[in-house]
Backbone atoms as SQL, in Angstrom:
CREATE TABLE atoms (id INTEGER PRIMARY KEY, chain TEXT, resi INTEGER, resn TEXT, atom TEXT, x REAL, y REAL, z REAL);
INSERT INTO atoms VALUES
  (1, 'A', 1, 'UNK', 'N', -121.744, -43.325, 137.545),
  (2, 'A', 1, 'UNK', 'CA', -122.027, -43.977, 136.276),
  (3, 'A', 1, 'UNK', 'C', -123.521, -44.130, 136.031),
  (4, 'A', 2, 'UNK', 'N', -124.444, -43.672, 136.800),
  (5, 'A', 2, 'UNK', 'CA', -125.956, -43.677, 136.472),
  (6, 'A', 2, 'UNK', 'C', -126.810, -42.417, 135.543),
  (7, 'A', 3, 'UNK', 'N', -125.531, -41.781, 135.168),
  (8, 'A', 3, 'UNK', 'CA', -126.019, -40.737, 134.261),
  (9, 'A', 3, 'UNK', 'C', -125.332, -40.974, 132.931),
  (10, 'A', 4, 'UNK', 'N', -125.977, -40.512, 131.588),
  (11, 'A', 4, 'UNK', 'CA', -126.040, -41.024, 130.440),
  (12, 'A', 4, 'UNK', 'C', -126.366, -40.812, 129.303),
  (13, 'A', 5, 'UNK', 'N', -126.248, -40.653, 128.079),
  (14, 'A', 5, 'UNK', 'CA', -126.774, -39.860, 127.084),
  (15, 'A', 5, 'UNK', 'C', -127.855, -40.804, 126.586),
  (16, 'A', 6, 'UNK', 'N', -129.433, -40.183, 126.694),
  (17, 'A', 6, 'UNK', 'CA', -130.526, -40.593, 126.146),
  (18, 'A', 6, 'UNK', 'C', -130.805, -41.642, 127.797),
  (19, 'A', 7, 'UNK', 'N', -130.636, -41.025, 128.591),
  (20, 'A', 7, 'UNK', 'CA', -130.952, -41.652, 129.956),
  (21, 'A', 7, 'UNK', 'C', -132.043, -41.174, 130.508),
  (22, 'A', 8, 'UNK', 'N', -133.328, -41.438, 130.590),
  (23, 'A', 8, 'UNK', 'CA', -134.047, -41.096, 130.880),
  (24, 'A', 8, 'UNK', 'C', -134.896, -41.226, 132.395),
  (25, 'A', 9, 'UNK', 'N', -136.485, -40.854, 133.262),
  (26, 'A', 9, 'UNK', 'CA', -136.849, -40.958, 134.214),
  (27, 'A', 9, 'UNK', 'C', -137.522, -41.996, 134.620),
  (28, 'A', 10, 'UNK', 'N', -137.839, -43.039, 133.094),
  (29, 'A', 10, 'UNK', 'CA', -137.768, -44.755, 132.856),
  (30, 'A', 10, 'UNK', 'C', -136.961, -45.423, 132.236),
  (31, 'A', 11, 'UNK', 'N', -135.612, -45.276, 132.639),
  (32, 'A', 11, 'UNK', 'CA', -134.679, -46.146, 132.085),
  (33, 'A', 11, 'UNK', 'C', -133.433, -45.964, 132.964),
  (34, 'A', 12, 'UNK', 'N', -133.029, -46.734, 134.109),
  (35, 'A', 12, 'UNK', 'CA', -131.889, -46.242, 134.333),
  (36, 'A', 12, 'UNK', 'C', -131.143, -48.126, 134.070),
  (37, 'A', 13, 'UNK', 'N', -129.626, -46.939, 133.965),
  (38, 'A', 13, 'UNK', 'CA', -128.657, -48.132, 133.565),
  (39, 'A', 13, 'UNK', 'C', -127.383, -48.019, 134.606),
  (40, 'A', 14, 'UNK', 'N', -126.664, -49.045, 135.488),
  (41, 'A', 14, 'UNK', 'CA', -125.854, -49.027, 136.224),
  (42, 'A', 14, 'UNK', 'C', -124.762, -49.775, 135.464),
  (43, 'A', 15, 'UNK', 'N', -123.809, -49.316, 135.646),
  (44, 'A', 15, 'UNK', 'CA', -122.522, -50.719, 135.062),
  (45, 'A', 15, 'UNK', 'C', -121.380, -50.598, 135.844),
  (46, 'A', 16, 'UNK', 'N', -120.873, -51.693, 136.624),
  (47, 'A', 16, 'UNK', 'CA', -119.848, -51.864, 137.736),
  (48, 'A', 16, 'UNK', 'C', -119.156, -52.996, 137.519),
  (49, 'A', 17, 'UNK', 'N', -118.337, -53.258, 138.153),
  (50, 'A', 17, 'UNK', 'CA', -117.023, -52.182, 138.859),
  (51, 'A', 17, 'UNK', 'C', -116.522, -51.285, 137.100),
  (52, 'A', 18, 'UNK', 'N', -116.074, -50.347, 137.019),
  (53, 'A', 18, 'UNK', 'CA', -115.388, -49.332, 136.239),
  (54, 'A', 18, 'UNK', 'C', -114.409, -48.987, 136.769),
  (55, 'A', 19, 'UNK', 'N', -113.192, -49.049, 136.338),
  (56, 'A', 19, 'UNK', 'CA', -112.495, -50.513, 135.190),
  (57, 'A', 19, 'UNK', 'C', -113.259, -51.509, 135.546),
  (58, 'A', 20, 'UNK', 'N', -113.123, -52.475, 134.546),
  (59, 'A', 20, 'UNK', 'CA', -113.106, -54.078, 135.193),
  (60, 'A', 20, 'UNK', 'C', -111.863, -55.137, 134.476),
  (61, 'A', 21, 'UNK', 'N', -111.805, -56.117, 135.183),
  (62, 'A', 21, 'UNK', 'CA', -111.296, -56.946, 134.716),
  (63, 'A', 21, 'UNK', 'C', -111.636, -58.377, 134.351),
  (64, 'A', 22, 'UNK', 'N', -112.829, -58.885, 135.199),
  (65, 'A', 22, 'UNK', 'CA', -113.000, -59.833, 135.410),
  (66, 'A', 22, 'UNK', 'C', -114.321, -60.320, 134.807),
  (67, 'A', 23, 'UNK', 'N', -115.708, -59.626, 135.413),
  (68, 'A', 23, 'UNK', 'CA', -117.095, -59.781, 135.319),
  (69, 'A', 23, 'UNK', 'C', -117.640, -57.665, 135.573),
  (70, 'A', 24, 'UNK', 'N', -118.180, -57.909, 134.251),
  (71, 'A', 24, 'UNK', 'CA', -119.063, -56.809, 134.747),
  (72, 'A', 24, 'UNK', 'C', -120.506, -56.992, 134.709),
  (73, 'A', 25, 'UNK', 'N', -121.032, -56.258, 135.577),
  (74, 'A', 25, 'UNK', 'CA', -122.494, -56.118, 135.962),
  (75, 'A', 25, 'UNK', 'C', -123.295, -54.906, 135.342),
  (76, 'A', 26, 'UNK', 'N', -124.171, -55.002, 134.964),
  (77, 'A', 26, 'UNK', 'CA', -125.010, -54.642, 133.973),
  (78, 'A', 26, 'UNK', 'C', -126.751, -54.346, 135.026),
  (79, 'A', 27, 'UNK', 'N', -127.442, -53.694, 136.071),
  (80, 'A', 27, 'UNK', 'CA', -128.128, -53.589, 136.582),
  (81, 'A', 27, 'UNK', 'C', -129.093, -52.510, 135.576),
  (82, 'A', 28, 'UNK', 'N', -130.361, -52.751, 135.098),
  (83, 'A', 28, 'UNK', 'CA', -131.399, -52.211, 133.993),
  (84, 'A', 28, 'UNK', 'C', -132.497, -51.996, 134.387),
  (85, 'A', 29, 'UNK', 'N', -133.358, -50.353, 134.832),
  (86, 'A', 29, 'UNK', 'CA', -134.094, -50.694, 135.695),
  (87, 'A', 29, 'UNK', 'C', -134.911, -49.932, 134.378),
  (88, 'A', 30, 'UNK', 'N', -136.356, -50.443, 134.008),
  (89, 'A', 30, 'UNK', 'CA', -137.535, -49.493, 133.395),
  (90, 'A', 30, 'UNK', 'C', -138.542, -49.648, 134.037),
  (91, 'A', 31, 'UNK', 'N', -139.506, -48.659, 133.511),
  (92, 'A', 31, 'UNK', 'CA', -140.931, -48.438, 134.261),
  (93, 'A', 31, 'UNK', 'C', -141.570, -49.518, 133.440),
  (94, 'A', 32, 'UNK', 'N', -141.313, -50.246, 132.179),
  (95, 'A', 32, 'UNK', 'CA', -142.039, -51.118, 131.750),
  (96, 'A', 32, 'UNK', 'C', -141.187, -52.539, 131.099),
  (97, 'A', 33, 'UNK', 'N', -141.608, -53.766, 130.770),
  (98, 'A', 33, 'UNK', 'CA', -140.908, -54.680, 130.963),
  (99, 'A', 33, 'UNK', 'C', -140.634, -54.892, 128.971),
  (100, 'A', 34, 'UNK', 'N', -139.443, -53.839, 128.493),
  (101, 'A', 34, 'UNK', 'CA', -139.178, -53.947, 127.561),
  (102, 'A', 34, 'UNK', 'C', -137.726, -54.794, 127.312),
  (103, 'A', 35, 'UNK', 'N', -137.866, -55.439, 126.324),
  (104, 'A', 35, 'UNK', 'CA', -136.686, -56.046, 125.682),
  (105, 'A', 35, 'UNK', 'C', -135.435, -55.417, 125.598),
  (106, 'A', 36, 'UNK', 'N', -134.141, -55.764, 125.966),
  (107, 'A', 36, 'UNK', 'CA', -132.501, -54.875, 125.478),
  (108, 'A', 36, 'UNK', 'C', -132.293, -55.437, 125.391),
  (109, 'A', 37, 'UNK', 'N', -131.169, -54.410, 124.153),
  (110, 'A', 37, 'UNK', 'CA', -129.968, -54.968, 123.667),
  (111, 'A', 37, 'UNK', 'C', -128.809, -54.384, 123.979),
  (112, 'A', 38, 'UNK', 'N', -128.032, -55.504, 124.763),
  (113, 'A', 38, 'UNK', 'CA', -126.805, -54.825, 124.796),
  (114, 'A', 38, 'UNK', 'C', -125.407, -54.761, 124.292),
  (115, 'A', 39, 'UNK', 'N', -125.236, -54.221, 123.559),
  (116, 'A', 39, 'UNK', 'CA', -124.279, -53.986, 122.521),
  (117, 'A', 39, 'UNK', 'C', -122.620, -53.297, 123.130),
  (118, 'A', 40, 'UNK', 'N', -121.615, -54.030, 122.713),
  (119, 'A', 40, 'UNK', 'CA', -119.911, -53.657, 123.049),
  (120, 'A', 40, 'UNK', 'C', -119.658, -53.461, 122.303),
  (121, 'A', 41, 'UNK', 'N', -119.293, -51.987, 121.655),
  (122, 'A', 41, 'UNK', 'CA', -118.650, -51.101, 120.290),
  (123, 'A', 41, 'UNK', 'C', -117.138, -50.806, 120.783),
  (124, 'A', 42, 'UNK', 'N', -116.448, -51.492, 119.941),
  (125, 'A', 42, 'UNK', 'CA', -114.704, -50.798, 119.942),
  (126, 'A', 42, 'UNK', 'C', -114.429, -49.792, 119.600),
  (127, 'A', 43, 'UNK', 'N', -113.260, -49.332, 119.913),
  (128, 'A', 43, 'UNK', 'CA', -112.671, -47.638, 119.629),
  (129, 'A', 43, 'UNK', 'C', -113.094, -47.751, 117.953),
  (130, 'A', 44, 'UNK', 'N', -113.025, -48.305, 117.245),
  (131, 'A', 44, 'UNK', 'CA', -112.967, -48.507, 115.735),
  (132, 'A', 44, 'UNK', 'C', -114.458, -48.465, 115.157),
  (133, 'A', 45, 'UNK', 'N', -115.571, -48.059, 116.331),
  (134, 'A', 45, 'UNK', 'CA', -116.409, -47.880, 116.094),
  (135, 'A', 45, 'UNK', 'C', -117.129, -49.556, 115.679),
  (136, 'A', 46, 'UNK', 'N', -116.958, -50.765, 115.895),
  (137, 'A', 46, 'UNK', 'CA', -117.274, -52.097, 115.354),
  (138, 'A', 46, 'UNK', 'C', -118.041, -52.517, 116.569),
  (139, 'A', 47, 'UNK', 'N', -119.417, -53.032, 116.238),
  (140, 'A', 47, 'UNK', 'CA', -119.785, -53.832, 117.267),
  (141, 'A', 47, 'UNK', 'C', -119.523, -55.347, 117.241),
  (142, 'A', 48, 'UNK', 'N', -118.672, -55.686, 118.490),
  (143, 'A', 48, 'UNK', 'CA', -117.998, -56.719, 118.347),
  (144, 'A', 48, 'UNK', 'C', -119.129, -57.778, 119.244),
  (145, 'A', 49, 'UNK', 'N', -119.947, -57.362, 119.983),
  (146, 'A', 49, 'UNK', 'CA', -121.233, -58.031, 120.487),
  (147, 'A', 49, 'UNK', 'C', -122.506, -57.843, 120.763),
  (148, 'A', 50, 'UNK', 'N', -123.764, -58.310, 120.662),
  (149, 'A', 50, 'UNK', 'CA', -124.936, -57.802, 120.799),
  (150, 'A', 50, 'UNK', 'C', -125.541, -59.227, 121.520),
  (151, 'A', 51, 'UNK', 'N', -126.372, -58.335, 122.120),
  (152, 'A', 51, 'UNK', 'CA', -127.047, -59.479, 123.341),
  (153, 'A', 51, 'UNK', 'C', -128.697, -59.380, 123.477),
  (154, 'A', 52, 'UNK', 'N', -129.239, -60.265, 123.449),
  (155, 'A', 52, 'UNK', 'CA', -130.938, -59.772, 124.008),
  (156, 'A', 52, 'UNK', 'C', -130.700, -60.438, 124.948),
  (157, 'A', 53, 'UNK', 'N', -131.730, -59.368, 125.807),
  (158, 'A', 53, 'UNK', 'CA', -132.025, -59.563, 127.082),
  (159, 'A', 53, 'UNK', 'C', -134.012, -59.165, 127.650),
  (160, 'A', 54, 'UNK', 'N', -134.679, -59.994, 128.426),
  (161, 'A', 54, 'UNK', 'CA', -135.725, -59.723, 128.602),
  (162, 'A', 54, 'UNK', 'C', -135.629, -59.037, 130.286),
  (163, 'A', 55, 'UNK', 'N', -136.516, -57.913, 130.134),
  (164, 'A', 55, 'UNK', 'CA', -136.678, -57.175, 131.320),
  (165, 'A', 55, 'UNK', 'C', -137.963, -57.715, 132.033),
  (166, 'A', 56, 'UNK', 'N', -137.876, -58.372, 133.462),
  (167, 'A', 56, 'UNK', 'CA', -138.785, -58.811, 134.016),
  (168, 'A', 56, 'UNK', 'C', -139.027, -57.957, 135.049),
  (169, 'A', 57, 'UNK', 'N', -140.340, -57.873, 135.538),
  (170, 'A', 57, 'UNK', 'CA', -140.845, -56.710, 136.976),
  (171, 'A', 57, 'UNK', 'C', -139.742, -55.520, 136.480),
  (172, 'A', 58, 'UNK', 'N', -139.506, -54.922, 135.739),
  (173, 'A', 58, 'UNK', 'CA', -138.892, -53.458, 135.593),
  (174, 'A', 58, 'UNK', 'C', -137.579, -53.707, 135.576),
  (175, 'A', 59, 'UNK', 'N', -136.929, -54.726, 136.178),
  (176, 'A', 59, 'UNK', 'CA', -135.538, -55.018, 136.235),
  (177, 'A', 59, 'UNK', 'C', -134.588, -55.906, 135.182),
  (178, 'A', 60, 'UNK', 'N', -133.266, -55.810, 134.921),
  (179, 'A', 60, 'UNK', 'CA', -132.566, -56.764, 134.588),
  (180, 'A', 60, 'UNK', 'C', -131.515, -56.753, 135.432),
  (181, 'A', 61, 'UNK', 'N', -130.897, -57.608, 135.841),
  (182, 'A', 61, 'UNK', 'CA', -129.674, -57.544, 136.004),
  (183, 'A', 61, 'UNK', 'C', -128.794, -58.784, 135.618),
  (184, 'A', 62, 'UNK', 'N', -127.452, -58.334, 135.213),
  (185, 'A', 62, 'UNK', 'CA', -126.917, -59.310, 133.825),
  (186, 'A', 62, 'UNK', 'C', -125.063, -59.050, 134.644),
  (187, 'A', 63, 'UNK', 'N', -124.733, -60.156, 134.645),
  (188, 'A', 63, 'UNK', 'CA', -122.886, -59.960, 134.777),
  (189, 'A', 63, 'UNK', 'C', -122.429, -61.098, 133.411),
  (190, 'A', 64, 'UNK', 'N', -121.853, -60.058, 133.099),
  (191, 'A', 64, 'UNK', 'CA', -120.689, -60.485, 131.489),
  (192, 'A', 64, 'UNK', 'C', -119.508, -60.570, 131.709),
  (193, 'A', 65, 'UNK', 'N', -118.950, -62.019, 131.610),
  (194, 'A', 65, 'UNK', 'CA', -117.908, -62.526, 131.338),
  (195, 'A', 65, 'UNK', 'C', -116.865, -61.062, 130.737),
  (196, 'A', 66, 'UNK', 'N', -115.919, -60.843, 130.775),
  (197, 'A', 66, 'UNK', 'CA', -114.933, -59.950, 130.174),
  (198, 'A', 66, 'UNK', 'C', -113.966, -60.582, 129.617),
  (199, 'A', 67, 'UNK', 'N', -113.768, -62.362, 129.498),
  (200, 'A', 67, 'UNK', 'CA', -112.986, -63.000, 129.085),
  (201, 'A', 67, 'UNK', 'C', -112.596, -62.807, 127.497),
  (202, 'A', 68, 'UNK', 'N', -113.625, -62.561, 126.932),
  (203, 'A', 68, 'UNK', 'CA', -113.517, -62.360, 125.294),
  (204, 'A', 68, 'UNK', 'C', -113.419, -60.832, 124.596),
  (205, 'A', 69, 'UNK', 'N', -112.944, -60.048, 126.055),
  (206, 'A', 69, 'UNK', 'CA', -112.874, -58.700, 125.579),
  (207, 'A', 69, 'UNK', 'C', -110.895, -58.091, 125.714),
  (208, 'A', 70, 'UNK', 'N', -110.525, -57.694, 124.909),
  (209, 'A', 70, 'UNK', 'CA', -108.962, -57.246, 124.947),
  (210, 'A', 70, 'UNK', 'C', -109.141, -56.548, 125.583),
  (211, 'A', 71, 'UNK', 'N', -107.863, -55.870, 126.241),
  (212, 'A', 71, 'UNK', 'CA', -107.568, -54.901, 127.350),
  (213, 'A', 71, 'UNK', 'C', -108.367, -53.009, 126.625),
  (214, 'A', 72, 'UNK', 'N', -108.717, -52.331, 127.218),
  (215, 'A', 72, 'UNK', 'CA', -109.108, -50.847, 126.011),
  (216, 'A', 72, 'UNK', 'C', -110.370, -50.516, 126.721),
  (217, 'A', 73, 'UNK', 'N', -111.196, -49.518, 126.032),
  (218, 'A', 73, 'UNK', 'CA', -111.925, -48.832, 125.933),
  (219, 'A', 73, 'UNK', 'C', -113.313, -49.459, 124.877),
  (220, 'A', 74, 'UNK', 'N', -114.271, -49.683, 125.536),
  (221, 'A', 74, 'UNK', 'CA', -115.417, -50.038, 124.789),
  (222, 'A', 74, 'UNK', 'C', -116.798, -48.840, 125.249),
  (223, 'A', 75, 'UNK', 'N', -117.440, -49.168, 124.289),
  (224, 'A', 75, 'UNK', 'CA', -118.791, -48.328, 124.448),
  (225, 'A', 75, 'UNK', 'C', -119.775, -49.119, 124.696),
  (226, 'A', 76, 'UNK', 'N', -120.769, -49.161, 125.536),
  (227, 'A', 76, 'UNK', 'CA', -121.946, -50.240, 126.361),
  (228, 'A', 76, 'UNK', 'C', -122.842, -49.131, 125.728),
  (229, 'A', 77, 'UNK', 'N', -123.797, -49.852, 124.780),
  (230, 'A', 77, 'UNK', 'CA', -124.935, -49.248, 124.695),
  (231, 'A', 77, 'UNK', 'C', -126.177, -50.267, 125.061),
  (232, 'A', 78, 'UNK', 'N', -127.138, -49.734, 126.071),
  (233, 'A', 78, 'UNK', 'CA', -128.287, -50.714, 126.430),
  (234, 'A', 78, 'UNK', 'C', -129.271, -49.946, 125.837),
  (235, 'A', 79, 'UNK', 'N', -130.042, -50.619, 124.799),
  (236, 'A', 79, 'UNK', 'CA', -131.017, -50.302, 123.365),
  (237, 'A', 79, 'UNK', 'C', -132.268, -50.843, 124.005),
  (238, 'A', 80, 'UNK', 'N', -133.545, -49.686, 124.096),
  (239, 'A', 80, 'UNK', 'CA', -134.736, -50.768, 124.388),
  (240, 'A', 80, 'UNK', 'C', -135.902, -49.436, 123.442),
  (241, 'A', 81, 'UNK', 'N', -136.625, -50.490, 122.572),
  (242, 'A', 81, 'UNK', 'CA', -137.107, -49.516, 121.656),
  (243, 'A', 81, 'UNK', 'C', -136.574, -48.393, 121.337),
  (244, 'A', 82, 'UNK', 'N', -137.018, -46.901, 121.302),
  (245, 'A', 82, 'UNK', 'CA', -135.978, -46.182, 120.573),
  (246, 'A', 82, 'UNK', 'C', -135.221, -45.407, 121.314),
  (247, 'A', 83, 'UNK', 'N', -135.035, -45.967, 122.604),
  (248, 'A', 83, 'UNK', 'CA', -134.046, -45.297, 123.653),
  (249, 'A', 83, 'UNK', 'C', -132.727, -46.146, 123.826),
  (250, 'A', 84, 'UNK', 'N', -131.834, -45.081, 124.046),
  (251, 'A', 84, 'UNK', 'CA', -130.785, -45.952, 124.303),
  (252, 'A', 84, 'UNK', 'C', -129.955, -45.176, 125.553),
  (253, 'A', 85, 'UNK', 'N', -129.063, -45.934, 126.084),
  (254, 'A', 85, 'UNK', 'CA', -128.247, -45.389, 127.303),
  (255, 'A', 85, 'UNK', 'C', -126.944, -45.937, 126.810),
  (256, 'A', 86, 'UNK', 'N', -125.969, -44.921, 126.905),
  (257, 'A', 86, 'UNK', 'CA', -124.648, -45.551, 126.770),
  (258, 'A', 86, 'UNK', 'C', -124.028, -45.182, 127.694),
  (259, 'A', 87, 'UNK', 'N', -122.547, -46.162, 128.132),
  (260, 'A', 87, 'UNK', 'CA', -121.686, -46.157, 129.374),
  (261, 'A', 87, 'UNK', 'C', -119.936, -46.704, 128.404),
  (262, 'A', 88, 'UNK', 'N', -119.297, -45.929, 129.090),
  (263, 'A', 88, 'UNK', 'CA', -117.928, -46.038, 128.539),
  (264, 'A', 88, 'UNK', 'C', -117.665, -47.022, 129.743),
  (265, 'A', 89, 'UNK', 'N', -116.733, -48.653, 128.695),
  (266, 'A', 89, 'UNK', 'CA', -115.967, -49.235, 130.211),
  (267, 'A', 89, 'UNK', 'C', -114.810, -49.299, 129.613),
  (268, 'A', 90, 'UNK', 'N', -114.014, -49.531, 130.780),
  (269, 'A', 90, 'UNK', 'CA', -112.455, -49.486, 130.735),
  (270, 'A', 90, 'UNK', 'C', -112.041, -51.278, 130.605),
  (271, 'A', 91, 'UNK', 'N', -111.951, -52.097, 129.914),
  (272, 'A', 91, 'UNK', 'CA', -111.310, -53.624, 130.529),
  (273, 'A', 91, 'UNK', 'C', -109.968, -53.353, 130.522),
  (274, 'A', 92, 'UNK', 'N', -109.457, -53.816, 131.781),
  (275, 'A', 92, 'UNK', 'CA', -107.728, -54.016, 132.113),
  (276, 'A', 92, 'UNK', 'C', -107.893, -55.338, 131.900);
């Protein structure tokens, strides 16, 4: 899961466990300490959440509740200026 469309050699994005059920983890590494957003798009194409997040020393790392997400298929896009990385998760 560390490879990605618009993933670049300063930006990597991890997201675990895949499935999840419970808490997922969100690990954000850049070469510089830019702002994300991380955004949960439904099959229906709707973003049903958006998040800021500040990147400190090159890193974020973030675990999200999955409580407010239905069982399916979402799209994780982590947005930092005009790059973005997206990750397909599964919630059971």
């Amino acid at each position: 899961w560390d490879n990605a469309i618009g993933e670049n050699a300063s930006m990597i994005a991890t997201v675990y466990p895949n499935p999840v059920s419970d808490v997922l983890s969100i690990e954000f590494t850049s070469t510089s300490n830019k702002d994300v957003t991380i955004e949960f798009i439904n099959t229906l194409g709707q973003v049903i959440s958006s998040d800021n997040f500040v990147v400190t020393n090159g890193l974020l790392d973030v675990e999200l509740s999955m409580d407010k997400y239905s069982k399916g298929i979402y799209q994780v896009n982590l947005i930092s200026n005009s790059s973005i990385i997206t990750k397909t998760v599964i919630v059971e």
